[in-house]
C-alpha positions as CSV (number, residue, x, y, z in Angstrom):
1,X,78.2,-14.9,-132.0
2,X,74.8,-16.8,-132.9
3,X,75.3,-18.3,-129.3
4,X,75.7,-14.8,-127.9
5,X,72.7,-13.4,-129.6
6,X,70.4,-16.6,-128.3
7,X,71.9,-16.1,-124.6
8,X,70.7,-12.1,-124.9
9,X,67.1,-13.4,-126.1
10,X,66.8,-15.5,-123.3
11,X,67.5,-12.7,-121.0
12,X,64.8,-10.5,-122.5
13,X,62.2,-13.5,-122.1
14,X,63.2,-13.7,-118.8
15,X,63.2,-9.7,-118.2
16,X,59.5,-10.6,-119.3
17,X,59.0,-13.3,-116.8
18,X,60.4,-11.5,-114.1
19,X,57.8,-8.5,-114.8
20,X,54.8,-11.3,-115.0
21,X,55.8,-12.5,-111.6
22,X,57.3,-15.7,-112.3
23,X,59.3,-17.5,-109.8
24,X,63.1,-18.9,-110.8
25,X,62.3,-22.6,-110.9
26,X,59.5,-21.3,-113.2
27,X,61.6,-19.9,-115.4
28,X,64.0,-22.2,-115.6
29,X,61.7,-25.1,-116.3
30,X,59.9,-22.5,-119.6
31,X,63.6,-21.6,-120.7
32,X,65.0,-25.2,-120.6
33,X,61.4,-26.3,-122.6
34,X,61.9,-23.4,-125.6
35,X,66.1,-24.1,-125.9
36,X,66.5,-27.3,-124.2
37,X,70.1,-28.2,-123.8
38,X,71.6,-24.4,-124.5
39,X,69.5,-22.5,-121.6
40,X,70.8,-20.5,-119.4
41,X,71.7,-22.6,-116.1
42,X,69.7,-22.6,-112.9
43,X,73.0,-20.4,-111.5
44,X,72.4,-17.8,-113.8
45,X,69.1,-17.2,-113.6
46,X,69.3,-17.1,-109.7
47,X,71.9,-14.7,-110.1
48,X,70.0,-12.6,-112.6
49,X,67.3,-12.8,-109.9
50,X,69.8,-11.5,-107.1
51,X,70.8,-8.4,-109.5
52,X,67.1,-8.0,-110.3
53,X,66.0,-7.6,-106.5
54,X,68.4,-5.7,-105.5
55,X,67.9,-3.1,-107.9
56,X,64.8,-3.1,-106.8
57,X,64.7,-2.8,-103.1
58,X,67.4,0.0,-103.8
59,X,64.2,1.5,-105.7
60,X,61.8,0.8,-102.8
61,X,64.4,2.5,-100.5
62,X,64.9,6.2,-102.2
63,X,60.9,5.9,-102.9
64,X,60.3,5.0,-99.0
65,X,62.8,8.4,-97.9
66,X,61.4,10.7,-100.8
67,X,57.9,10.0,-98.8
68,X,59.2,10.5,-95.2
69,X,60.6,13.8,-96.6
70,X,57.3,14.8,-98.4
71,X,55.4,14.2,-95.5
72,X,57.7,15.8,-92.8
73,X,57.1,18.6,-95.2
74,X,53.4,18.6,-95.2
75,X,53.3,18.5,-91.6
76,X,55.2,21.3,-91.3
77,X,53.0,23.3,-93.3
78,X,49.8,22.4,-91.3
79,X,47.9,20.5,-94.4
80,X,45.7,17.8,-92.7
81,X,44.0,15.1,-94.1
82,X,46.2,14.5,-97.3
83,X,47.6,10.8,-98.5
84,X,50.0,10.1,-100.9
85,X,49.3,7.5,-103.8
86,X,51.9,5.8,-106.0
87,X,51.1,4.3,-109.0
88,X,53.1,1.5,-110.5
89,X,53.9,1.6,-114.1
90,X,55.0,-1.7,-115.6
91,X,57.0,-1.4,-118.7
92,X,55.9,-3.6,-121.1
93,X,59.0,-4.5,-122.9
94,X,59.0,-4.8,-127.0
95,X,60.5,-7.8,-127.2
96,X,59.1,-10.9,-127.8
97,X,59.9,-14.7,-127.2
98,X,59.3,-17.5,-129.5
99,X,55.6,-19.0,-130.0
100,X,55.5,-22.7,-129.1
101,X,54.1,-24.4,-131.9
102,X,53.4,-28.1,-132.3
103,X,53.5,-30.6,-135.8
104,X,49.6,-30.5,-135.5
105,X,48.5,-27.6,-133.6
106,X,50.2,-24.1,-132.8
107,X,49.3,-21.2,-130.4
108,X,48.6,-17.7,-131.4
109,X,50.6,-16.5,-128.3
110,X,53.9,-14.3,-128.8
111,X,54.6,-15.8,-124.9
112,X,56.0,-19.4,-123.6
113,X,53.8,-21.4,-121.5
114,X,52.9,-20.5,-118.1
115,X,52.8,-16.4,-117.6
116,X,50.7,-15.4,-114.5
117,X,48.1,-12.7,-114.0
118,X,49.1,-9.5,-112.9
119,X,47.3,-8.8,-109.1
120,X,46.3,-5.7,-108.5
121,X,45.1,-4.0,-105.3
122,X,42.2,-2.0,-104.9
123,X,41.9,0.3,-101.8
124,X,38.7,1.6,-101.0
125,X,38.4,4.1,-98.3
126,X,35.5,4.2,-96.2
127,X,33.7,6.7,-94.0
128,X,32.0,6.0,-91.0
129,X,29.5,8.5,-89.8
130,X,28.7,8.5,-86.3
131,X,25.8,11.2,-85.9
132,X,22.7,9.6,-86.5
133,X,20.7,12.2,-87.2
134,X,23.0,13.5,-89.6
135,X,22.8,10.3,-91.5
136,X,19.1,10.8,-91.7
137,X,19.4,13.9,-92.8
138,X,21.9,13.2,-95.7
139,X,19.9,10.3,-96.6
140,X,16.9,12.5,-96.9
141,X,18.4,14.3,-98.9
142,X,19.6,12.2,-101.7
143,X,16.1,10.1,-101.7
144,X,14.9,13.7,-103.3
145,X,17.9,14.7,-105.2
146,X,17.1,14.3,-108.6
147,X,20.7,14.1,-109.9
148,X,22.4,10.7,-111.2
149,X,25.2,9.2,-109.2
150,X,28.3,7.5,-110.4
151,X,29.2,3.8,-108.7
152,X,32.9,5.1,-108.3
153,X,35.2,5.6,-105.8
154,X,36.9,9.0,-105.3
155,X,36.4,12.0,-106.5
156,X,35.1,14.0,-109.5
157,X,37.0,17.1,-110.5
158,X,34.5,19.9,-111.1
159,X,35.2,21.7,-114.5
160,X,34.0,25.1,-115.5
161,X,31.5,24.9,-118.1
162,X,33.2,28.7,-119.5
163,X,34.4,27.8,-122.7
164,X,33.3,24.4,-123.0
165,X,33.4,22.8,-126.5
166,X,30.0,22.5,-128.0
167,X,27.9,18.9,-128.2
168,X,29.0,17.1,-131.1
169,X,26.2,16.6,-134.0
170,X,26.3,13.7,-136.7
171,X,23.5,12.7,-138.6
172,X,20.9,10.3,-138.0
173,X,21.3,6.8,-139.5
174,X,18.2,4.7,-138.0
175,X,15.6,5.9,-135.9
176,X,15.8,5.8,-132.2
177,X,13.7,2.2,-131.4
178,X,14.5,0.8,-134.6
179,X,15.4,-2.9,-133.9
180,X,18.5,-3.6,-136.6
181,X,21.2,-1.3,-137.9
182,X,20.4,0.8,-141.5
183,X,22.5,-1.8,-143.9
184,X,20.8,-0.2,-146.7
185,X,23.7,2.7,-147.9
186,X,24.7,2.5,-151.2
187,X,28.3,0.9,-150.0
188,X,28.6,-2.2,-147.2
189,X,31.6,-0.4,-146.0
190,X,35.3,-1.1,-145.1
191,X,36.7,-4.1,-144.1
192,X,40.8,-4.0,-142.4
193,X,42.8,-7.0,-142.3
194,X,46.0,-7.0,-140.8
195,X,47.2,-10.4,-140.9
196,X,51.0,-11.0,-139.4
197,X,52.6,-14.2,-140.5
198,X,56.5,-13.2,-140.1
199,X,57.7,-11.1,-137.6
200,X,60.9,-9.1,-136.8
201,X,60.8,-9.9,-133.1
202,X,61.8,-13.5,-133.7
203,X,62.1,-15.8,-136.9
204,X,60.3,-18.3,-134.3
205,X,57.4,-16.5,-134.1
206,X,56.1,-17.4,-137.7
207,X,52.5,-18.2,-137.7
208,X,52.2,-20.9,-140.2
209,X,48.5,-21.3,-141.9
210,X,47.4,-17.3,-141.5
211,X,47.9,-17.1,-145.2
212,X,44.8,-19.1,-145.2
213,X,42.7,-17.5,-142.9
214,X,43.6,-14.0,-144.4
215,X,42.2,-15.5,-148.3
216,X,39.5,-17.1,-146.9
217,X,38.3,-13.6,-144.8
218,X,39.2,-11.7,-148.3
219,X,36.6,-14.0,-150.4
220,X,33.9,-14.5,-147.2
221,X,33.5,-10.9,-146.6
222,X,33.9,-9.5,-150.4
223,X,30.9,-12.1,-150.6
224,X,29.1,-9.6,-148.1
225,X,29.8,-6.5,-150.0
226,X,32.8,-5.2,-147.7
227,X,35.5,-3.6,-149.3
228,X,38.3,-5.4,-148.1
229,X,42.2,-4.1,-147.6
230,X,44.9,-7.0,-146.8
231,X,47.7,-5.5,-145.1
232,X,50.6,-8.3,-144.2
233,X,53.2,-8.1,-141.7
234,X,52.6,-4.3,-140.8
235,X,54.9,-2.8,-138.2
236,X,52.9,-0.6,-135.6
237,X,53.2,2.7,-137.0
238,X,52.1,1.4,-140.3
239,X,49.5,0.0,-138.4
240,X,48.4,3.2,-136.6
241,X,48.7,4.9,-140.0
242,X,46.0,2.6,-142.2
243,X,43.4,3.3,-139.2
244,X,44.2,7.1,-139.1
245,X,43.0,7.0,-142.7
246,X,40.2,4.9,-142.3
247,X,38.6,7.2,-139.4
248,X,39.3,9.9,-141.8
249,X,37.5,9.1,-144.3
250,X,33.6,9.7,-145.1
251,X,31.7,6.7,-144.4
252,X,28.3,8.5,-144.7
253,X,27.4,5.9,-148.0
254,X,28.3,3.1,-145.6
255,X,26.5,0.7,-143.6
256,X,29.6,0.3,-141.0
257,X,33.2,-0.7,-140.5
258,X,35.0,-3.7,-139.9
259,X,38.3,-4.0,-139.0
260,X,39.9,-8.1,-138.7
261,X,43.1,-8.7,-137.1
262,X,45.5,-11.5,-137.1
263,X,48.5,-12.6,-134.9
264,X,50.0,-13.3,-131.7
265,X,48.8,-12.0,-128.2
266,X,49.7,-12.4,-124.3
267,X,47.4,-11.2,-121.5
268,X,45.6,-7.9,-120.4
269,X,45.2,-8.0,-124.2
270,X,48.2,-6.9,-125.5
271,X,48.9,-8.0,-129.2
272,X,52.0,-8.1,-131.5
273,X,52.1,-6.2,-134.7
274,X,55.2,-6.8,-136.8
275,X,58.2,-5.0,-134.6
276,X,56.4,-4.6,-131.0
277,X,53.8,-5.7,-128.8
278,X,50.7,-3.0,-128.0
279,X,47.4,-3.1,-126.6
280,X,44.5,-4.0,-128.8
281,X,42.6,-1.1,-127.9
282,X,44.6,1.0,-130.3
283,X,43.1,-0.6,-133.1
284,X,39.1,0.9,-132.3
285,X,39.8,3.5,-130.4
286,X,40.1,5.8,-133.7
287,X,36.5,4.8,-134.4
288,X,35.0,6.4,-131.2
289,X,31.5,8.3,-132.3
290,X,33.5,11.8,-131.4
291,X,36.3,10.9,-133.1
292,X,35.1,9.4,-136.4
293,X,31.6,10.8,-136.9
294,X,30.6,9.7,-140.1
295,X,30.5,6.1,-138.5
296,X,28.4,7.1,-135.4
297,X,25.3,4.8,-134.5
298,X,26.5,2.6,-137.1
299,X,28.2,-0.9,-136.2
300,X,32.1,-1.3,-135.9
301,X,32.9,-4.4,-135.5
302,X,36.3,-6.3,-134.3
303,X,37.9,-9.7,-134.8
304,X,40.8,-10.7,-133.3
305,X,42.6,-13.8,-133.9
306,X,45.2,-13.9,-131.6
307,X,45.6,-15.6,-127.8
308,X,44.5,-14.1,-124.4
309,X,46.9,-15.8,-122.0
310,X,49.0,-18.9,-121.4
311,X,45.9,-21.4,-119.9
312,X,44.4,-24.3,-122.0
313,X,40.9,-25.8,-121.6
314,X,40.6,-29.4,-121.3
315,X,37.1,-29.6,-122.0
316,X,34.6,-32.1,-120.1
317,X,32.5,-35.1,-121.3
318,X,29.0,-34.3,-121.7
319,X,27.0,-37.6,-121.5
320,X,23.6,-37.2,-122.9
321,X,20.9,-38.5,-120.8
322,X,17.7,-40.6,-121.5
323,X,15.6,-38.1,-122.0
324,X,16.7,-34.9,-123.4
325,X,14.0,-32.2,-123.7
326,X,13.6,-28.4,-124.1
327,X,13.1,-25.9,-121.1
328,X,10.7,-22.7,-121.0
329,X,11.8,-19.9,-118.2
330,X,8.6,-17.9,-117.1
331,X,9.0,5.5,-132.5
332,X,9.2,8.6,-133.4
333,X,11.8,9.8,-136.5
334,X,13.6,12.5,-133.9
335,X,17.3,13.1,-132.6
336,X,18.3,11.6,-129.8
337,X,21.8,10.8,-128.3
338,X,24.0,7.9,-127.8
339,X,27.6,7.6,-125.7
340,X,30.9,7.9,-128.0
341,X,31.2,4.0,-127.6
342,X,28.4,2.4,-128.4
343,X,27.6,0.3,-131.3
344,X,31.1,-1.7,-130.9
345,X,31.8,-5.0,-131.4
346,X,34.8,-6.9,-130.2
347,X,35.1,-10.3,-131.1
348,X,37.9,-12.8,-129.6
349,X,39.0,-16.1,-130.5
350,X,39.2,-17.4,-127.0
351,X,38.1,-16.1,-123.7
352,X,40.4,-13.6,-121.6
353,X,43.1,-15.8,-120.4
354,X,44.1,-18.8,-122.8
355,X,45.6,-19.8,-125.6
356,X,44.1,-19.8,-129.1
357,X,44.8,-22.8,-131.8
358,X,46.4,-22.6,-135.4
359,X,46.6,-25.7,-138.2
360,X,49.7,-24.8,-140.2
361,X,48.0,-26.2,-143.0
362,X,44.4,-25.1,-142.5
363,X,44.4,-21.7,-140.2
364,X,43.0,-21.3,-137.0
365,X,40.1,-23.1,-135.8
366,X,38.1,-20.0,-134.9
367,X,38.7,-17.9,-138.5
368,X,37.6,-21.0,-140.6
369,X,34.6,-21.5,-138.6
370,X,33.8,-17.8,-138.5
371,X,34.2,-18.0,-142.2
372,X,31.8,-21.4,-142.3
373,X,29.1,-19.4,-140.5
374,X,29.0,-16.3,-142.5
375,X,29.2,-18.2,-145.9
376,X,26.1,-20.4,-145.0
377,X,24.2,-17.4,-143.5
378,X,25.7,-14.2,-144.1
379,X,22.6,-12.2,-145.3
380,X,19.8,-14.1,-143.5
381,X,21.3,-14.5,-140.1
382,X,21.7,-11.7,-137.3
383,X,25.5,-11.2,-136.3
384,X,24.8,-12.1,-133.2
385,X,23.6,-15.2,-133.2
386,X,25.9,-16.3,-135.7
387,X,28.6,-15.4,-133.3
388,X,27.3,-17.7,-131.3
389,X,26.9,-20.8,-133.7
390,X,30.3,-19.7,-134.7
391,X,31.6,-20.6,-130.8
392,X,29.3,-23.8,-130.8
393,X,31.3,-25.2,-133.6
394,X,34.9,-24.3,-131.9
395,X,33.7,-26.1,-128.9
396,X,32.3,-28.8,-129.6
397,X,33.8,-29.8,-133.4
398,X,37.9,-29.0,-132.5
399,X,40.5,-30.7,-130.1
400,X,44.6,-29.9,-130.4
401,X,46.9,-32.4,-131.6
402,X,50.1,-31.9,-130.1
403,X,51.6,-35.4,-128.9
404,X,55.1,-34.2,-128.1
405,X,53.7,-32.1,-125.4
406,X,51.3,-33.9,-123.8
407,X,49.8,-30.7,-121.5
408,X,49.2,-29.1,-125.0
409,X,47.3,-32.4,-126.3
410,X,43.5,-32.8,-126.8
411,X,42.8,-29.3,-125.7
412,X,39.8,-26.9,-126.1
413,X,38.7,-23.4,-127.3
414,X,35.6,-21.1,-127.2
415,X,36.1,-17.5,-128.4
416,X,33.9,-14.8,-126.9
417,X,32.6,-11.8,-127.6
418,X,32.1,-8.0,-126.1
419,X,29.3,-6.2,-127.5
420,X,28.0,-2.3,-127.1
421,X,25.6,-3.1,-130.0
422,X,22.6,-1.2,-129.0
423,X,20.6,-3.1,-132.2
424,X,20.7,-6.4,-134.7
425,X,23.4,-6.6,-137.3
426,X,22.4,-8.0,-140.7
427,X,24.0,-8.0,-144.0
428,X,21.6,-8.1,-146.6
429,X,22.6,-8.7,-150.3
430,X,24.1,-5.6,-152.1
431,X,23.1,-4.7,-155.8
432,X,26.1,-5.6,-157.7
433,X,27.6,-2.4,-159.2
């Protein structure tokens, strides 16, 4: 039974594989490095791969005579100029596979080594005008059009403005050109951690040493006033149901949000809670200005702790040279408007594309130094930069130790960072209650 069950995991991992793009010697050589002697043969995955295609060029065929049909149709009926677009939807499959892990050095990646990049194609259609003098004409005309243009292709759908809802209003919590955020409300504000250790997907997944980063990120941010809610091991809807409540409260007494997550991820993003895999947009998206208005124009910011792919860095020798020397490169109090999505912050442990790095004994590299930073200086420092001194000390201070796989060894990590910050973040001492 326990040898059925394994061969049925191994068939959703390569279910997974298959949808990333991966080729059958590929998958072979990742199945045979997570289960070694009991993975599935080189005959059966070809096979798999024969059942696989052939379900869908059978696909590709009805889709191919369903368009011949469409289009005979639309002939018929005299409609010119029309083309028919098909979007394909890839299922992203809640299952997980085991995380490689090492003695010294694990990844935060719910994914074996080696997925690819999906490709995707981008058509652009173009139109060639041939009358001159019409060009001129149309060019005229938008040199005195006073309108703003969108750098997009296709088209905008006119809506009637009958019965539009009305602009949404929240109050004012800095003035327009002010250069940091108002951190002066009677409260810091909330701080989310969701911090997955164990998961349901796979006993292999365990992420050993997150206990650590989660009680050091309880002590380092109750140090900056936050009001800080551990949540361990959520499933997704539990997930879903702690940020529903925390866009509903009032946060009008608060200087902003912040929301830290911790666990495994693959690429495009997508991030494992407990039970399935889902993007990590779901976790700020309840935050937007128009959806959570008591938090508008103040900072919500991200952290996530997870990995963004299947590549590792290998770093390069900087040799310092003789000389090493320094370079030079030659309001008023009224309303005004923002966009729904500004004044985010999303934070990542390593850049889009590779893996992140875990002690099992310490936590991951990028959490402990976070934490390091913010202790030293949280309420004199801008957020900003200490972002940055926070990816200094990744790079340059931190290497993996994984001798048994030698591709995994002496490897390197810089996190990044997306900002819609429209001003400086500081967190000034609170007046203990």
């Amino acid at each position: 039974m326990d040898t059925f069950k394994e061969r049925v995991k191994q068939i959703h991992i390569l279910d997974f594989l298959i949808e990333l793009g991966k080729r059958e010697e590929k998958c072979y050589d990742l199945l045979k490095k997570v289960f070694k002697n009991r993975s599935l043969t080189r005959d059966n995955i070809h096979d798999y791969f024969v059942e696989v295609n052939g379900n869908a060029r059978r696909f590709f065929n009805i889709k191919k005579e369903i368009g011949k049909k469409k289009n005979k149709t639309e002939m018929n009926n005299n409609i010119g100029n029309t083309s028919s677009n098909s979007s394909n939807l890839t299922l992203l499959r809640r299952r997980s596979n085991s995380a490689t892990q090492s003695a010294s050095h694990c990844m935060d990646t719910s994914c074996i080594p080696g997925t690819s990049r999906d490709n995707h194609t981008i058509r652009t259609i173009s139109d060639h005008a041939t009358n001159n003098k019409r060009e001129g004409e149309q060019s005229n005309k938008r040199a005195k059009s006073p309108l703003s243009t969108i750098d997009a292709i296709g088209t905008i759908e006119q809506k009637p403005l009958i019965n539009s809802p009305s602009e949404l209003t929240a109050l004012m919590p800095v003035e327009k050109d002010a250069d940091c955020y108002n951190m002066n409300h009677n409260n810091r504000g909330k701080c989310i951690i969701f911090n997955h250790e164990d998961f349901s997907l796979s006993t292999q997944m365990k992420r050993e040493g997150s206990a650590k980063d989660a009680e050091r990120l309880q002590k380092t941010f109750g140090d900056l006033g936050f009001d800080v809610e551990l949540h361990n091991d959520f499933k997704f809807s539990e997930i879903q149901k702690v940020l529903k409540r925390v866009s509903q409260l009032d946060h009008t007494d608060n200087d902003c949000l912040c929301v830290i997550t911790l666990t495994h991820g693959v690429k495009k993003d997508i991030i494992c809670a407990n039970d399935v895999m889902y993007e990590s947009n779901e976790l700020w998206k309840p935050f937007a200005a128009d959806k959570c208005l008591t938090l508008a124009g103040k900072p919500k910011l991200f952290f996530i702790q997870a990995c963004r792919g299947d590549e590792s860095d290998d770093g390069i020798q900087l040799i310092a040279p003789r000389s090493l020397k320094g370079t030079e490169t030659d309001s008023a109090y009224t309303s005004y408007s923002i966009p729904i999505h500004a004044d985010f912050l999303l934070a990542h442990s390593s850049i889009e594309g590779f893996y992140t790095w875990r002690s099992p004994y310490e936590g991951t590299w990028y959490i402990q130094s976070l934490c390091d930073i913010l202790d030293e200086h949280g309420t004199t420092m801008d957020l900003m930069k200490m972002l940055t001194l926070t990816a200094r000390k990744v790079a340059t201070e931190f290497s993996s130790s994984n001798p048994e796989y030698r591709t995994l060894h002496n490897k390197r990590q810089v996190p990044s960072v997306t900002t819609m910050l429209i001003r400086s973040v500081y967190f000034p001492p609170k007046l203990k209650k």
